[in-house]
C-alpha positions in Angstrom: 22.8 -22.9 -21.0 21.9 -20.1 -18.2 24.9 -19.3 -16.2 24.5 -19.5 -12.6 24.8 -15.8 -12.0 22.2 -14.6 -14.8 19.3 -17.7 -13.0 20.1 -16.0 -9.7 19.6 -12.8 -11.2 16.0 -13.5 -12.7 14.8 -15.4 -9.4 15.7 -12.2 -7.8 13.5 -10.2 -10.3 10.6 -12.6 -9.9 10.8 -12.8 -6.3 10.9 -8.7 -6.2 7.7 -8.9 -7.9 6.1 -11.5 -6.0 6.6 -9.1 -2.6 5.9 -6.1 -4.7 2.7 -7.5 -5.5 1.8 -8.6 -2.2 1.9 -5.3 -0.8 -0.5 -4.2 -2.2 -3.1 -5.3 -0.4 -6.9 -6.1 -1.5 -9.6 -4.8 0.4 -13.1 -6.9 1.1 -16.6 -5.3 3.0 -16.4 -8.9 4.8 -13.7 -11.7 5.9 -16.0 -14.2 4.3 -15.5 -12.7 1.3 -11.7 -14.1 1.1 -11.9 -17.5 -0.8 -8.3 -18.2 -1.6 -5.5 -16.8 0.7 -2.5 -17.8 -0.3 1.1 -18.1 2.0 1.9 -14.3 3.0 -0.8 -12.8 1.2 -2.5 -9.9 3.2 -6.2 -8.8 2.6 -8.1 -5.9 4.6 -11.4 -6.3 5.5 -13.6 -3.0 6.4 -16.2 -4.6 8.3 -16.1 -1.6 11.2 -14.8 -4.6 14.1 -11.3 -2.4 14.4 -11.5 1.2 16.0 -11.4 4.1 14.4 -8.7 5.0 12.3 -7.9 1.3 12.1 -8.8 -1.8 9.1 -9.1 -5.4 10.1 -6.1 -6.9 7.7 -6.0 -10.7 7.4 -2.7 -12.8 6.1 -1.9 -16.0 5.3 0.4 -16.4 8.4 1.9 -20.2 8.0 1.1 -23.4 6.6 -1.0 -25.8 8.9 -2.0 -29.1 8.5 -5.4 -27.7 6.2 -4.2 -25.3 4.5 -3.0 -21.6 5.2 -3.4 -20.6 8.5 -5.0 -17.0 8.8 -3.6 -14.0 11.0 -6.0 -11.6 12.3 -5.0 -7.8 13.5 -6.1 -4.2 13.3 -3.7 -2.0 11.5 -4.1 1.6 10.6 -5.8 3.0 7.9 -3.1 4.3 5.2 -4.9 7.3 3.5 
């Protein structure tokens, strides 16, 4: 039997991976190129609709009554 400690300890590992992962975010020439976004998953989209300097980047804001509910905004451009 796990003790309670050493369960809490490997939900913390796998959750630091799950946000680990997430950062890192996938980049797509066009927002209809994004099939499957899951809860908190972010995506940018270079389609050249942001200003310069800036990258459209799409998450998966909430859960709505369809699905995952897509945020929209410009962010800048990490180089």
């Amino acid at each position: 039997m796990i003790s309670r400690s050493a369960l809490l300890s490997i939900s913390f590992g796998l959750a630091s991976l799950l946000v680990a992962a997430s950062a890192n975010a996938a980049q797509v020439r066009r927002e209809a190129d994004i099939t499957n976004l899951r809860l908190g998953e972010r995506i940018l989209v270079d389609d050249g609709s942001c200003p310069a300097g800036q990258i459209k980047e799409i998450s998966g804001a909430k859960l709505g009554p369809t699905g995952v509910v897509r945020a929209r905004k410009c962010v800048a451009r990490k180089r």
